[in-house]
C-alpha positions as CSV (number, residue, x, y, z in Angstrom):
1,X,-17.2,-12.3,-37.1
2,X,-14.9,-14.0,-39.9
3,X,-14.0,-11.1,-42.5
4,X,-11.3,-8.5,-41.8
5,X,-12.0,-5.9,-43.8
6,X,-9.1,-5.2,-45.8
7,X,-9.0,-1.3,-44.9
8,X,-8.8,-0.6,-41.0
9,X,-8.6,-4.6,-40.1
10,X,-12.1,-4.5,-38.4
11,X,-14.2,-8.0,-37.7
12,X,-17.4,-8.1,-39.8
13,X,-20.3,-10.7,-39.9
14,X,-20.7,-11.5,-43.6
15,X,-24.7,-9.8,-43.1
16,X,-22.5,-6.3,-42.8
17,X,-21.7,-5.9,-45.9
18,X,-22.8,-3.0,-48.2
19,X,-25.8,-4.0,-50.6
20,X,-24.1,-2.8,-53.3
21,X,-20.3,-3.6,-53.2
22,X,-19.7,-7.2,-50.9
23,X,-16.5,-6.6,-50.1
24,X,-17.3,-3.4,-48.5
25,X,-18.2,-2.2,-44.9
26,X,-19.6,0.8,-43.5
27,X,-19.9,0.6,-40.1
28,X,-16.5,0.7,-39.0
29,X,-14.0,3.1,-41.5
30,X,-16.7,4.3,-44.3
31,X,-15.2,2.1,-46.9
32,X,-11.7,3.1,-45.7
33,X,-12.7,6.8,-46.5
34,X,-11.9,7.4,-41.9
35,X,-8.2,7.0,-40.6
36,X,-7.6,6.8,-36.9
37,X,-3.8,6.5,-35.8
38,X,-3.7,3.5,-33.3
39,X,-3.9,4.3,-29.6
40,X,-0.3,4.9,-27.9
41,X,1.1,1.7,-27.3
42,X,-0.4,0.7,-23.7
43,X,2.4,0.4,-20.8
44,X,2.8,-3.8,-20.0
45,X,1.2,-4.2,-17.0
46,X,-1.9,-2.3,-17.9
47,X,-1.9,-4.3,-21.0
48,X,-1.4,-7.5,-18.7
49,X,-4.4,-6.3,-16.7
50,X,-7.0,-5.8,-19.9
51,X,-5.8,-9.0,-21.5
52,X,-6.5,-10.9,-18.1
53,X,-3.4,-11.8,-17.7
54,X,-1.8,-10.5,-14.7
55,X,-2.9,-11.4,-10.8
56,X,-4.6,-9.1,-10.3
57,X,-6.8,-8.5,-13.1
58,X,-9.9,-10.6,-11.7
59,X,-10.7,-7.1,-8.9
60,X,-9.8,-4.9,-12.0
61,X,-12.4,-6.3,-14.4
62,X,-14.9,-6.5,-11.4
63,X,-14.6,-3.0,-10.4
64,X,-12.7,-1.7,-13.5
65,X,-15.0,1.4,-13.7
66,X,-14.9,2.3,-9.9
67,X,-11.1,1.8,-10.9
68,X,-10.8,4.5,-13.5
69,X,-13.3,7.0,-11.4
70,X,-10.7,6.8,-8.7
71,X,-7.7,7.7,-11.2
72,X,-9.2,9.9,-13.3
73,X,-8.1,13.5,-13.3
74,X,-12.3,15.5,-13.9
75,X,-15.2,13.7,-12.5
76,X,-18.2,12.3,-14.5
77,X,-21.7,12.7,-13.4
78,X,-24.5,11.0,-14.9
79,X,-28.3,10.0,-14.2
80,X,-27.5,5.7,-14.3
81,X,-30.7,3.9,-14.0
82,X,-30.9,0.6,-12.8
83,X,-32.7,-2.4,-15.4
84,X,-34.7,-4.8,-13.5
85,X,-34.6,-8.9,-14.5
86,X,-32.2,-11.1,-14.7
87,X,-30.6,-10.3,-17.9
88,X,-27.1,-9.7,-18.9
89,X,-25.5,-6.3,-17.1
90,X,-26.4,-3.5,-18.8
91,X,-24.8,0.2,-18.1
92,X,-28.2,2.4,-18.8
93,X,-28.3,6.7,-18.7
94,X,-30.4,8.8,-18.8
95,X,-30.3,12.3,-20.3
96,X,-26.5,13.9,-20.3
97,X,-22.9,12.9,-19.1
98,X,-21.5,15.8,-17.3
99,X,-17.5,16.2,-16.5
100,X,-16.7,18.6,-14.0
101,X,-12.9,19.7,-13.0
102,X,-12.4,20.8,-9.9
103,X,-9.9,23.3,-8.5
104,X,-6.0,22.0,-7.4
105,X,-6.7,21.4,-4.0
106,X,-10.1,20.6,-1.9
107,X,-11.4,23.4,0.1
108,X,-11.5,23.1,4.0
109,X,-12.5,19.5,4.9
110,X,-13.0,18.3,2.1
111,X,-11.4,14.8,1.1
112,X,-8.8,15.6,-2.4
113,X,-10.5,13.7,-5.4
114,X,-9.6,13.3,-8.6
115,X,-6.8,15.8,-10.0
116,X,-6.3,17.0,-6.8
117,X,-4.9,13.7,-5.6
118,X,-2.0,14.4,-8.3
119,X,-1.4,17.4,-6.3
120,X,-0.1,15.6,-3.8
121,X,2.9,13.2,-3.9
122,X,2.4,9.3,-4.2
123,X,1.9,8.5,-0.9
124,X,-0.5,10.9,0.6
125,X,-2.4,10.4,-2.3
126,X,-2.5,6.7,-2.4
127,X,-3.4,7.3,1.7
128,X,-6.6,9.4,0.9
129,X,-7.5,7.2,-2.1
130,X,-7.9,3.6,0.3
131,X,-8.9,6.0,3.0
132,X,-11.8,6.9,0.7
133,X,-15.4,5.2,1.6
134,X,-16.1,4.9,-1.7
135,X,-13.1,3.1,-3.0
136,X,-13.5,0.1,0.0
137,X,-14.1,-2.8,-3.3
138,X,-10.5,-2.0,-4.6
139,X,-7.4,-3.3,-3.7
140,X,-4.8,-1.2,-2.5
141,X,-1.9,-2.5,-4.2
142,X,-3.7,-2.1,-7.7
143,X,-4.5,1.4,-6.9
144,X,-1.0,2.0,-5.8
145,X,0.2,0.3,-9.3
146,X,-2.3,2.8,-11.6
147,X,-1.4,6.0,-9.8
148,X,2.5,5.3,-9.8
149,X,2.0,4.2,-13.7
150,X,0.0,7.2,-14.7
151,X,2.6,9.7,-12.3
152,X,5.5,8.5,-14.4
153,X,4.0,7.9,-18.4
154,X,0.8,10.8,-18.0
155,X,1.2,14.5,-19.4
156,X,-2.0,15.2,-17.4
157,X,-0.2,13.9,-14.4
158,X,2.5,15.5,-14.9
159,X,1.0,19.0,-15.2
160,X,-0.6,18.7,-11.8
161,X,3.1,18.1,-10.1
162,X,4.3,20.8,-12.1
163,X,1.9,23.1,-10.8
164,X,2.6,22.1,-7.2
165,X,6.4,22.4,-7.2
166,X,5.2,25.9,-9.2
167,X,3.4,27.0,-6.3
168,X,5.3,25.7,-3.5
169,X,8.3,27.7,-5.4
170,X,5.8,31.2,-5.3
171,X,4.8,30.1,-1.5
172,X,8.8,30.3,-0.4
173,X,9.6,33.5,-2.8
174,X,6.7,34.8,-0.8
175,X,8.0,33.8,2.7
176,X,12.0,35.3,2.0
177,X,10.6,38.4,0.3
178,X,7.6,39.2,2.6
179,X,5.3,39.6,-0.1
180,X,1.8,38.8,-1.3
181,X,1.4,35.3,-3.0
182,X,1.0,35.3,-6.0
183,X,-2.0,32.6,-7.7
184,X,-0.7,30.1,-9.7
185,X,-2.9,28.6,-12.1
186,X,-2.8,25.4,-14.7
187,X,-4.4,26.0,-17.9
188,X,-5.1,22.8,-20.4
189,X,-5.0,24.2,-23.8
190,X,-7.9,23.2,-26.5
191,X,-5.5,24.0,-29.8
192,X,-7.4,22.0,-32.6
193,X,-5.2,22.9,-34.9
194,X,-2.5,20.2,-33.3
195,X,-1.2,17.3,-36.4
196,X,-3.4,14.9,-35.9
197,X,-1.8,12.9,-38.3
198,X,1.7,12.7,-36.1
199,X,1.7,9.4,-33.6
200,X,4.0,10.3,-30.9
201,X,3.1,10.8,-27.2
202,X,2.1,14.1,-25.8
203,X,4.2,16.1,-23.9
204,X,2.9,18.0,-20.8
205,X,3.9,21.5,-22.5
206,X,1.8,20.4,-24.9
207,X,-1.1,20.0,-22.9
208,X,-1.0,22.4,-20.1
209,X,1.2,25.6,-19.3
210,X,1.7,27.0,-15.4
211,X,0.8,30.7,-15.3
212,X,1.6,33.1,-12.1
213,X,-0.3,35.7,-12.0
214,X,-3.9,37.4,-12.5
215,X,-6.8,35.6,-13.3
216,X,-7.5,33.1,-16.2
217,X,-9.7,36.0,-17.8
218,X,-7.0,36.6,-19.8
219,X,-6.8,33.1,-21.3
220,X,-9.4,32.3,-24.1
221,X,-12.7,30.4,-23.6
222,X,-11.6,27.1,-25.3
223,X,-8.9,26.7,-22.2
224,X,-9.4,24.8,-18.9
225,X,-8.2,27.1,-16.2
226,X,-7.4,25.0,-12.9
227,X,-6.7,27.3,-9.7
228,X,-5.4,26.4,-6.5
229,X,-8.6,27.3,-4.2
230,X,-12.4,27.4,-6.2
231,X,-16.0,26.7,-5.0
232,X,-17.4,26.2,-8.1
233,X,-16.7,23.6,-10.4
234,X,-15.5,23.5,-14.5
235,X,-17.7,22.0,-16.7
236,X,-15.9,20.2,-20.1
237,X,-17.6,20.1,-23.1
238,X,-17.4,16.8,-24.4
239,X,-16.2,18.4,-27.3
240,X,-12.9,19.4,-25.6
241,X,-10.4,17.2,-27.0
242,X,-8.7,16.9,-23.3
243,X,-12.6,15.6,-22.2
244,X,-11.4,11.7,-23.1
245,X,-8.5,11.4,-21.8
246,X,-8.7,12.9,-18.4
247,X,-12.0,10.9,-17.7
248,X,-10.8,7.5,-18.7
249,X,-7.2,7.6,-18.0
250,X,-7.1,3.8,-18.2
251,X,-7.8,3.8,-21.9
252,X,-5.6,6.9,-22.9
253,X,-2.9,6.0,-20.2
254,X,-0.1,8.2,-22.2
255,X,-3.0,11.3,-22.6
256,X,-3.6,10.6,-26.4
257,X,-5.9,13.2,-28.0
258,X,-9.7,12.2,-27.1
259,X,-11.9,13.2,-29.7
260,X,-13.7,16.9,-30.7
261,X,-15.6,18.1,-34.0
262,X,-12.3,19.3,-35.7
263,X,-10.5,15.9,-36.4
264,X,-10.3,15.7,-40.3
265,X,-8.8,12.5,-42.1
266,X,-4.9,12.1,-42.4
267,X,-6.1,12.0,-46.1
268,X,-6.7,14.7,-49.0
269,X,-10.8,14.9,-48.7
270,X,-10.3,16.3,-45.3
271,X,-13.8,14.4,-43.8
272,X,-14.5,15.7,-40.4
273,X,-15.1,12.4,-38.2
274,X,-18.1,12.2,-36.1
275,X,-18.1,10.9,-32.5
276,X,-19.6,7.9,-33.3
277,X,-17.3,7.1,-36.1
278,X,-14.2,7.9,-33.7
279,X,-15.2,5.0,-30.7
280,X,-16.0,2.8,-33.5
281,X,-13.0,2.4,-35.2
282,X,-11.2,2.5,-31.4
283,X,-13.7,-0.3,-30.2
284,X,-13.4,-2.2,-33.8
């Protein structure tokens, strides 16, 4: 790759070009008709981690998937099928990624995964997280290091304490006054209608509000509604803009906007950007 295309700064082989202008690519911002505001700048040691340069990025890029699963804040579920050969790894699956968000805390036995483990403060949560079978490849320190990071710079992090010092706050008021409890709820708001031409970083009122109170009936069906106790889980549509960054926290560690049908260009023509078009300008 050894042209920059003058638009977006992409890498192009010099076979990329458009037939009919040669200075012009396609794959990457449609001729500079797509603009993506850059990614939130990415906290130092994370940044030290991805660029391989900090001590413990060798366990990171080995397990750097197993990493994010055990950060994230929804879980993904999909059908991977193993490719047989010797061949270079590839990450195959088949038929649809599903994201499920589960309720505040586990039910009865059950070990707290994912959001739930921001429920909980740092160190219980780093105990059931190296506790966890299915975390026994990662290195405790590392996991320590993400969750602390995320606690302190992540809006979605953030909402999950708020809720808890919310409903320990309704569980004492409850206790003094000899009264029913009432349920506390999170709900992650779907607003498309946010600036998406502004390049700040998110603030947790901004993507979630605390509610006490009845039911998330009242809330509409574009919001996520998180309760304390739940047997079933939440599916997200991958079309929820909060769908990227509560799955991959590591690559929207400061909860930038993931992607949904309603992002239009920062530009006059107003060109609704595909998902395809959205991860490849990011990965470009």
């Amino acid at each position: 790759m050894e042209i920059e295309f003058h638009h977006c700064g992409a890498l192009h082989f010099p076979s990329e070009q458009t037939a009919r202008d040669l200075d012009q690519f396609t794959s990457c911002c449609h001729k500079g008709a797509v603009v993506l505001l850059p990614l939130l700048p990415f906290p130092e040691e994370l940044k030290l981690l991805f660029l391989r340069k900090h001590p413990l990025s060798q366990t990171f890029y080995q397990n750097i998937r197993n990493y994010n699963s055990a950060v994230a804040f929804v879980s993904v579920v999909s059908n991977i099928q193993s490719i047989p050969g010797r061949g270079p790894y590839m990450y195959k699956i088949s038929g649809q990624i599903y994201h499920f968000l589960g309720p505040a805390q586990p039910n009865t036995g059950d070990i707290p995964t994912f959001g739930q483990l921001y429920f909980l403060n740092t160190a219980d949560a780093h105990e059931h997280r190296s506790n966890n079978p299915i975390n026994i490849r990662l290195n405790p320190i590392l996991l320590l290091l993400l969750d602390s990071l995320l606690r302190q710079i992540n809006p979605y992090a953030q909402a999950f304490k708020m809720m808890r010092e919310v409903c320990q706050e309704e569980n004492d008021t409850a206790v003094q006054q000899n009264q029913s409890l009432m349920e506390v709820q999170i709900i992650f708001d779907n607003n498309y209608h946010l600036d998406q031409c502004r390049y700040n970083i998110p603030q947790v009122n901004e993507v979630a509000a605390v509610f006490v109170g009845p039911g998330s009936e009242n809330f509409p069906s574009h919001c996520l509604a998180v309760h304390p106790h739940s047997n079933q889980l939440t599916t997200i549509p991958v079309t929820n803009k909060n769908c990227d960054p509560m799955s991959y926290p590591l690559l929207f560690p400061k909860g930038d906007i993931g992607w949904h049908p309603y992002i239009s260009n920062c530009k006059q023509n107003q060109t609704k950007r595909t998902k395809c078009i959205y991860i490849a300008i990011l990965l470009l």
